[in-house]
N, C-alpha and C positions, 0 to 999 in steps of 0.2 A: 391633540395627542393624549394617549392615556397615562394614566399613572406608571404604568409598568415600562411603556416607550419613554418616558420621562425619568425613570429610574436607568432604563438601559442605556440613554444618551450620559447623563451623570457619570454613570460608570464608564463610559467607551472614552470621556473625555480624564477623570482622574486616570486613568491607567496609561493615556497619553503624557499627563503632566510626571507620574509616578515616572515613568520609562525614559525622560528626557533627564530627570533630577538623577534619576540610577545610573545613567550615562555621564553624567557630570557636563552637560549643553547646557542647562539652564541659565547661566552667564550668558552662553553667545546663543541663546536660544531667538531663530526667528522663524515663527511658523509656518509648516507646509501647507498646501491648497486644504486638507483635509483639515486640518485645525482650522484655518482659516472658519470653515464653512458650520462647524461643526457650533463656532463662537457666534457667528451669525444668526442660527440656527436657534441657540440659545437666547439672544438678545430676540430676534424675533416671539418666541414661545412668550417669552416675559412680558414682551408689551401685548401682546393676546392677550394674557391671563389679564392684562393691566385693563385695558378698551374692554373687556367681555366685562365686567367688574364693574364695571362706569358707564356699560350702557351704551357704547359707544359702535353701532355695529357696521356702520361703514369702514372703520380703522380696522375693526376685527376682519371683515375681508380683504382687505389689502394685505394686513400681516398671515392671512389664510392663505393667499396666493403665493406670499413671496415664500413661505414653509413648504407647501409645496416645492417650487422652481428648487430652493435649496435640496430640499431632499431628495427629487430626481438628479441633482448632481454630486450627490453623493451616492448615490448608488450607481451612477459613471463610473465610480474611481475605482 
């Protein structure tokens, strides 16, 4: 991902947490399919940038594919 889709997930994700705190759920907050995927998403990108870093390029494809599958399901939703 680039820097810019890496900013615009940042922000698609604070305005998720901003809108749940503005609603006062954050107490009984449990996340929908979309945050779900969105945290996944996120965890994946971070072990990328982790394996691409270390050299590691088998892991890096795994974590490429599973970024992938993720983000065709979110553009399901």
């Amino acid at each position: 991902m680039t820097d810019e889709q890496i900013e615009q997930l940042a922000q698609r994700i604070a305005k998720l947490i901003i809108n749940n705190l503005h609603e006062g759920l954050i107490e009984e907050f449990e996340p929908n399919e979309e945050e779900e995927l969105l945290a996944e998403l996120a965890k994946c990108m971070t072990l990328l940038d982790k394996y691409l870093q270390a050299e590691q390029y088998e892991k890096c494809e795994v974590m490429k594919n599973k970024i992938k599958t993720i983000e065709k399901k979110l553009s399901n939703l």
